[in-house]
C-alpha positions as CSV (number, residue, x, y, z in Angstrom):
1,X,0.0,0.0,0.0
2,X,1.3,3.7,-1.2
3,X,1.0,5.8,1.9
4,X,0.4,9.9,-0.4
5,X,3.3,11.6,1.3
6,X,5.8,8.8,0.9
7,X,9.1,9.2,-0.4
8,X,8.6,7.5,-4.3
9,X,11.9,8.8,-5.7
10,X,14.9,6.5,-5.9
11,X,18.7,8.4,-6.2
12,X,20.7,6.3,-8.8
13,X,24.2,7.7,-8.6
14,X,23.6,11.1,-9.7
15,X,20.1,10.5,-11.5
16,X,16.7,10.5,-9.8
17,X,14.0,7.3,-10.7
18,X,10.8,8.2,-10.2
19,X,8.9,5.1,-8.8
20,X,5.2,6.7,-7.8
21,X,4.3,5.1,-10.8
22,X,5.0,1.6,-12.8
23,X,8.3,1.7,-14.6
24,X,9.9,-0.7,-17.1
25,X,13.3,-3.1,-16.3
26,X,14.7,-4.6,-18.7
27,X,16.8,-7.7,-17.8
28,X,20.0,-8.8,-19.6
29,X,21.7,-12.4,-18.7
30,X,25.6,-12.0,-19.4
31,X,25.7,-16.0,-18.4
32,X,25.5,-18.5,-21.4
33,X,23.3,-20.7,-18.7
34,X,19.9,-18.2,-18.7
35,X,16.7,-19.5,-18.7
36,X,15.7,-17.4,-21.4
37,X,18.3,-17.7,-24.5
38,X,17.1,-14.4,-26.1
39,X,18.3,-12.2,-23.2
40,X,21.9,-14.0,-23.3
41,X,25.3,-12.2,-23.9
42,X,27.9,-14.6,-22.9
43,X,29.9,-11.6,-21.2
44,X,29.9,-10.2,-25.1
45,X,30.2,-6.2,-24.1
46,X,29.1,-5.2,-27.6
47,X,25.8,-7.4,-27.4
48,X,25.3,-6.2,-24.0
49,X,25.4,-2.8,-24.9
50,X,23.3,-3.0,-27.6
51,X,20.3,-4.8,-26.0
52,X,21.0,-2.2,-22.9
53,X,20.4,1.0,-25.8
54,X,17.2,-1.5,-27.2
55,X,15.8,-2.1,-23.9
56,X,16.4,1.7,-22.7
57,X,14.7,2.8,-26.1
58,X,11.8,1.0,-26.0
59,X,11.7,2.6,-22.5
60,X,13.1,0.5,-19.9
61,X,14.4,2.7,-16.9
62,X,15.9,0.3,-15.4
63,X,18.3,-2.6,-16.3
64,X,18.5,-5.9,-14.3
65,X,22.4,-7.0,-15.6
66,X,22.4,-10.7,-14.3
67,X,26.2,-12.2,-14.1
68,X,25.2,-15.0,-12.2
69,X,22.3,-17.7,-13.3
70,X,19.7,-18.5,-10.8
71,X,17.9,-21.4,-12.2
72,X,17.2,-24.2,-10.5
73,X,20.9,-26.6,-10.8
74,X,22.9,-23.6,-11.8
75,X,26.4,-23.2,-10.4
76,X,27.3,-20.3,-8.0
77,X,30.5,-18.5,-9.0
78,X,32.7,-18.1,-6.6
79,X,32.9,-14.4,-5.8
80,X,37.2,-14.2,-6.7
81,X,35.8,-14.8,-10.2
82,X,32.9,-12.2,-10.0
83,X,35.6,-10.0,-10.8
84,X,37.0,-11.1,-14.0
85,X,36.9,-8.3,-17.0
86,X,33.9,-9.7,-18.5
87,X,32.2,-9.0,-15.3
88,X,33.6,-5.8,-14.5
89,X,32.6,-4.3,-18.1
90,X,28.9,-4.9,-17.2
91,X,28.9,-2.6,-14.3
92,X,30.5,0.2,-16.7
93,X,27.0,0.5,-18.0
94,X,25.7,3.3,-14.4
């Protein structure tokens, strides 16, 4: 429930989201292991950024960038190898 004088913005590093109404994520895998093969990268920058300009065009505000699968039997990454390049590039996109 949405008490009327509730805070409803949301600071993003030096942008402000304004969430009193529905807004639109878009989600990108970056692991070859995703449920849903459409939204995969396989840690391909170029891809990634290209989906993240589609998504944000067609009016996403904001992007889900998943580096780790979560379906069911996936393996976990270790967090050491969270930090490879591949990894790193995808949080270049704030």
């Amino acid at each position: 429930m949405l008490i009327e004088d509730q805070a409803t913005m949301l600071r993003c590093g030096n942008a402000l989201l304004d969430l009193s109404k529905p807004v639109v994520m878009g989600i990108i895998n970056a692991t070859p292991d995703s449920f849903y093969p459409a939204s995969r990268t396989d840690f391909n920058i170029l891809r990634s950024v290209d989906m993240a300009r589609n998504m944000v065009s067609a009016g996403a505000k904001i992007l889900d960038i998943g580096g780790m699968s979560s379906r069911p039997g996936s393996q976990t990454i270790p967090e050491k190898e969270d930090n490879r390049p591949g990894a790193a590039g995808h949080r270049g996109y704030s």
